[in-house]
C-alpha positions in Angstrom: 25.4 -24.6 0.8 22.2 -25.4 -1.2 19.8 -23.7 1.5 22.4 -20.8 2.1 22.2 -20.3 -2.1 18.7 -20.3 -2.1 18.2 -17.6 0.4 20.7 -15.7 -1.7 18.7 -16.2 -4.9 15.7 -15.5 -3.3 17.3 -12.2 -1.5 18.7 -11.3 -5.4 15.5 -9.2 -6.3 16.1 -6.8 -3.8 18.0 -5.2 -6.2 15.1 -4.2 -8.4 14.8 -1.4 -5.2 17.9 -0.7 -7.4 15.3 -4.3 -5.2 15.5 -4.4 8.1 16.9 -0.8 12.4 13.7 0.3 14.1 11.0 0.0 12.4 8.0 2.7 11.8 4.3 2.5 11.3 2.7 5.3 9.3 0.5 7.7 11.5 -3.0 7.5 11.5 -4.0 11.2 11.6 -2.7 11.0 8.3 -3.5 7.8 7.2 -6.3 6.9 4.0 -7.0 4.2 6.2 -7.7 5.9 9.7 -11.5 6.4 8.9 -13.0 2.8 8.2 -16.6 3.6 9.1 -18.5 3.4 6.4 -16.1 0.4 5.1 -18.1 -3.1 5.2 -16.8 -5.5 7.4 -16.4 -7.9 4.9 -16.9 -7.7 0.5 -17.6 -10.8 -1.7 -14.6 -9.1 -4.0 -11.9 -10.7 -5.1 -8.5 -9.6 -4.5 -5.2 -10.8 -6.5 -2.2 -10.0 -4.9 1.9 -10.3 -5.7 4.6 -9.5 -3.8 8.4 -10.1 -4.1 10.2 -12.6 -2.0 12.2 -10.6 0.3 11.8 -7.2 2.5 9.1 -6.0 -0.1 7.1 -9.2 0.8 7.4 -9.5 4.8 4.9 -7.1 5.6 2.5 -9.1 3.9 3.2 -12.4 5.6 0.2 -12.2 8.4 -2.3 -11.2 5.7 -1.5 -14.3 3.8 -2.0 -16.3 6.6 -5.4 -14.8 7.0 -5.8 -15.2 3.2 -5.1 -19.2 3.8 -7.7 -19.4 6.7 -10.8 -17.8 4.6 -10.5 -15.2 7.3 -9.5 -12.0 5.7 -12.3 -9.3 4.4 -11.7 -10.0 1.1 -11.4 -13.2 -1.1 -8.0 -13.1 -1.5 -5.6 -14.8 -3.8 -1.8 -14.0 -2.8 1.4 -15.9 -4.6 5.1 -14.5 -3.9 7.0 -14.4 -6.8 10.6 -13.8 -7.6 11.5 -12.0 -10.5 9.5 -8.1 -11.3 9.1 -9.4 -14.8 6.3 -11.6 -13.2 4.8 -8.6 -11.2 4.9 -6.3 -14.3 3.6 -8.8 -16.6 0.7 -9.9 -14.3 -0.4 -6.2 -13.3 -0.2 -5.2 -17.4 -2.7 -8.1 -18.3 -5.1 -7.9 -15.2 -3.9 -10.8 -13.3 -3.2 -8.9 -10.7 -5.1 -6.3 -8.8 -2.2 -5.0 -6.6 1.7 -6.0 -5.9 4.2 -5.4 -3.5 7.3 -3.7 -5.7 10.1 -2.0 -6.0 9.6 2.0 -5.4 11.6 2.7 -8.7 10.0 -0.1 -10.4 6.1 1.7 -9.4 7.4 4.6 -11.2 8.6 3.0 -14.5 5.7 0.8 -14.2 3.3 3.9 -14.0 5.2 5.3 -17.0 4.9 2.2 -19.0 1.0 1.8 -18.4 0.5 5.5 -19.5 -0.5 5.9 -15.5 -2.5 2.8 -14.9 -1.3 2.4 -11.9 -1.6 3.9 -8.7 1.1 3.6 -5.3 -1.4 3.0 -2.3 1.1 2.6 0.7 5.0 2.9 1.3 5.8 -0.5 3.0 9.5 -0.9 2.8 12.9 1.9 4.1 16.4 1.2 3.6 17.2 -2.8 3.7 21.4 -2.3 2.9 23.8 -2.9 5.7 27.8 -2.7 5.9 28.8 -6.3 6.5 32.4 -6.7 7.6 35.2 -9.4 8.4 38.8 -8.6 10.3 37.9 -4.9 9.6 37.5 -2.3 12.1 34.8 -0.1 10.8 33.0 2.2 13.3 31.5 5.4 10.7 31.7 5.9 7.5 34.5 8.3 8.1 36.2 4.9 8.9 35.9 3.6 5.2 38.5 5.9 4.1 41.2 4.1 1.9 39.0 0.7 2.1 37.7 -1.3 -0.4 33.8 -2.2 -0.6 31.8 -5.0 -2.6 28.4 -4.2 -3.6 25.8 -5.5 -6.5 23.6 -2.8 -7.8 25.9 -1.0 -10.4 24.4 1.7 -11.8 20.8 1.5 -9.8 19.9 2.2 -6.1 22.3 0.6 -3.9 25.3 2.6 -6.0 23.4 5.7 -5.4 22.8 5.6 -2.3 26.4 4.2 -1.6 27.8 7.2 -3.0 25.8 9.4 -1.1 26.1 8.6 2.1 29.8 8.2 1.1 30.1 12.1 -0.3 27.8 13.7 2.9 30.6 12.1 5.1 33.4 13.7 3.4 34.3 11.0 0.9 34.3 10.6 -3.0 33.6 6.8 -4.1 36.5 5.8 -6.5 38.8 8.2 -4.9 38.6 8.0 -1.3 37.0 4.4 -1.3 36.6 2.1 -3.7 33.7 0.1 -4.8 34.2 -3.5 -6.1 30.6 -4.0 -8.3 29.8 -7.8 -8.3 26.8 -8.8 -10.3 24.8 -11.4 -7.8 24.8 -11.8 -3.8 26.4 -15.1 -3.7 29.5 -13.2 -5.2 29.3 -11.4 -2.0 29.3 -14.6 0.4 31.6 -15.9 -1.7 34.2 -13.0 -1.2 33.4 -13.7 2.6 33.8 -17.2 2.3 37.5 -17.0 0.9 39.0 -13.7 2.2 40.1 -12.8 5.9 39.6 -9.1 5.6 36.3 -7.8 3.2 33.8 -5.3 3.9 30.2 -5.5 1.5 27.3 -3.2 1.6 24.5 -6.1 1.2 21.1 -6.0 1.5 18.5 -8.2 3.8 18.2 -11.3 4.5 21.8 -11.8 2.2 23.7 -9.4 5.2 22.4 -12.0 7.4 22.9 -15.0 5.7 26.7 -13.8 5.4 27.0 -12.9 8.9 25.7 -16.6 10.2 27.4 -18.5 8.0 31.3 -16.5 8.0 32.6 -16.6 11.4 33.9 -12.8 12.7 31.8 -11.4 10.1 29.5 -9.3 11.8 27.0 -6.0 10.5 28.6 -2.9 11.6 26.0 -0.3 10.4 22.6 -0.2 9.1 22.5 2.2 5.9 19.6 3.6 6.7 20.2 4.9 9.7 23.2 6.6 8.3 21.1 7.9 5.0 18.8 9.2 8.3 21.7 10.9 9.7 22.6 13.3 6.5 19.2 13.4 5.1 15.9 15.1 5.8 14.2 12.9 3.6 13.5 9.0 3.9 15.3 5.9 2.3 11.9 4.6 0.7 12.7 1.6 -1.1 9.4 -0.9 -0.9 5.5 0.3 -1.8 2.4 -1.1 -2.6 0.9 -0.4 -5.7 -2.9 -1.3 -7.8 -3.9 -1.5 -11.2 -6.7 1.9 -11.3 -9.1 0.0 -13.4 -9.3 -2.4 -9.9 -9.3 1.2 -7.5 -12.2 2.4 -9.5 -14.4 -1.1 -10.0 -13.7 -2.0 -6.1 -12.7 1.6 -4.1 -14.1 -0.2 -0.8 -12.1 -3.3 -1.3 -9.0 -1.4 -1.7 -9.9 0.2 1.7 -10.0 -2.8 3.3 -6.8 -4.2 1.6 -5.2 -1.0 2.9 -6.7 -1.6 6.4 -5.8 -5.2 6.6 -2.2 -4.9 5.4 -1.8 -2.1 7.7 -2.6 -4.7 10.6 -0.7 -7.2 8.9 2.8 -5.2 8.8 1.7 -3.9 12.8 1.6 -8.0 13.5 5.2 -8.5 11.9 6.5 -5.9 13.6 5.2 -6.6 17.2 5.7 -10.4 16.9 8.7 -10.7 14.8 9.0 -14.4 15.5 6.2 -15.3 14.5 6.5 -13.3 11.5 9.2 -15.0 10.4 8.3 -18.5 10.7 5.0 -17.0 8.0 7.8 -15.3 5.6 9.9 -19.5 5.6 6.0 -20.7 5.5 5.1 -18.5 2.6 8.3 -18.6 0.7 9.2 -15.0 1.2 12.8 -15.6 3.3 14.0 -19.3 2.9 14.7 -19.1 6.6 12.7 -18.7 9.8 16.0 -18.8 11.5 17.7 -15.8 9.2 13.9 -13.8 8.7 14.0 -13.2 12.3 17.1 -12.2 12.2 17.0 -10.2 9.7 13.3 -8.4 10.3 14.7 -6.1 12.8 16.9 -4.4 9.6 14.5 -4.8 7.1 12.5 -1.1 8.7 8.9 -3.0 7.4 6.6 0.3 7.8 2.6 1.5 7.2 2.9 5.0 5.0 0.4 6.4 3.1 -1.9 9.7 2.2 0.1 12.8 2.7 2.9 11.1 4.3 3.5 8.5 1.2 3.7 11.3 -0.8 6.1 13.7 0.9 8.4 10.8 1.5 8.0 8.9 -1.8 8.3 11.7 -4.2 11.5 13.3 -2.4 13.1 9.6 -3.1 12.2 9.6 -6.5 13.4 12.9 -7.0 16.8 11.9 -5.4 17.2 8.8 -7.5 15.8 11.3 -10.6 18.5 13.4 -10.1 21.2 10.6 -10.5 20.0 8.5 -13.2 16.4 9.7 -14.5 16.0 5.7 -16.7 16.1 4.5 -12.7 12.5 5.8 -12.2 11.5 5.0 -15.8 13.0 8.3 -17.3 10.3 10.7 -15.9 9.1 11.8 -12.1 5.2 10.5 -11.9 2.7 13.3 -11.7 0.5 13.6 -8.5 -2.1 11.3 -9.8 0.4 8.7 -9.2 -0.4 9.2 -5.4 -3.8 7.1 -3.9 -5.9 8.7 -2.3 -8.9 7.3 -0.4 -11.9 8.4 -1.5 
């Protein structure tokens, strides 16, 4: 129960994306990255790096591997960390060059620096998944008169609930109601002791029920079904740099870009091996439940124009429902990287 808490815990900041389906790689005709030319192969520069334990941080599992070995372009120094006060603290005080975060969080953050910072890459879609036990749940459609648990009251997972709820015909609190819980181990919990739940939870804590509740089993991947009613994209993950680091080092963050663009390629063609890195590195507790839950977790490569179009239309969306979730203002276009 110990090891099954601490994957919880360590899955909790997911909801700061408040924080795996097929998973996409950003493409290169449009890609800052595509033109490494006149990029050195290697830069005496150092390189600080964060990222949050879960989804946010699995991309950059193979880079810190390379990071470990001396064998990355850069002199790297990357920790995982669990809370975003650490992230936000580090990147205000110039510990840290550039972090793996939260896509609302990027936006407050850029708010609260007075823009000094800067998203470079989108590295993280939709990570919620409809768990369920002795239900028979097949659509959404099917949630009709049910009862759902959740966490993330009043941030992105309620939002996004209640969307994909109202473009299939239903009206949270009237048609379905949502149970709010404050912390994922509420969630296995209500798995542990009831016969018949259903729980929109995010990854690795959807897997972690499923493996450790017998019948429970995830019926849908939310971000398929945000694809299926959306033209936009569930964009919930990014990477973002202090611009005092982009404009001392502009060819070392071309080389981050190109190296952590190899690094979430690596997790997503060798997800096994990926996941024994994210238990190495602290970022999922679990080989055992990373590898299961990687193939949800939709790890992806976005950035120049792409990165914008998609990243902007999400913060709009989230905007529109609660302008304090992206820090109580949409970031102008200087908010964007772009490669030089």
């Amino acid at each position: 129960m110990k090891k099954i808490l601490s994957i919880l815990i360590a899955a909790a900041m997911l909801f700061s994306l408040a924080a795996c389906g097929q998973s996409n790689t950003g493409s290169d005709s449009q890609s800052g990255t595509s033109s490494s030319s006149s990029v050195p192969e290697k830069l005496d520069v150092s390189c600080n790096v964060l990222a949050l334990n879960g989804p946010t941080g699995i991309g950059m599992a193979p880079l810190m591997q390379k990071a470990e070995d001396g064998t990355g372009r850069l002199n790297y120094k990357m920790s995982i960390v669990g809370t975003n006060d650490e992230i936000v603290a580090k990147l205000s005080n110039g510990e840290a060059d550039i972090a793996a975060v939260a896509t609302n969080l990027a936006s407050a953050l850029y708010k609260r620096t007075d823009g000094g910072i800067s998203v470079l890459a989108v590295n993280t879609l939709g990570v919620l998944c409809l768990v369920t036990k002795g239900e028979e749940i097949t659509d959404i459609k099917s949630l009709a008169g049910k009862t759902i648990y959740s966490t993330g009251q009043g941030a992105n997972p309620e939002y996004i609930i209640n969307y994909i709820l109202e473009e299939n015909g239903l009206k949270a609190g009237e048609d379905v109601t949502i149970n709010f819980v404050s912390q994922p181990t509420e969630l296995v919990a209500e798995f542990a002791k009831s016969e018949n739940v259903i729980a929109v939870a995010p990854q690795p804590v959807a897997t972690t029920i499923v493996a450790n509740n017998e019948g429970a089993e995830i019926v849908l991947d939310l971000n398929d079904e945000w694809e299926k009613t959306s033209d936009t994209k569930l964009v919930m993950g990014c990477i973002v740099a202090r611009n005092e680091y982009i404009e001392e080092n502009p060819e070392a963050v071309k080389i981050f870009l190109e190296e952590y663009k190899e690094s979430v390629d690596s997790v997503n063609s060798d997800i096994s091996g990926a996941a024994s890195l994210c238990e190495k590195y602290g970022i999922v507790a679990s080989a055992a439940v990373a590898e299961k839950a990687i193939p949800y977790c939709n790890i992806v490569f976005e950035d120049g124009s792409e990165l914008k179009t998609d990243l902007s239309a999400y913060l709009q969306f989230l905007y529109d429902r609660n302008p304090s979730s992206v820090g109580g203002a949409l970031p102008d276009d200087k908010f964007y990287y772009e490669a030089g």
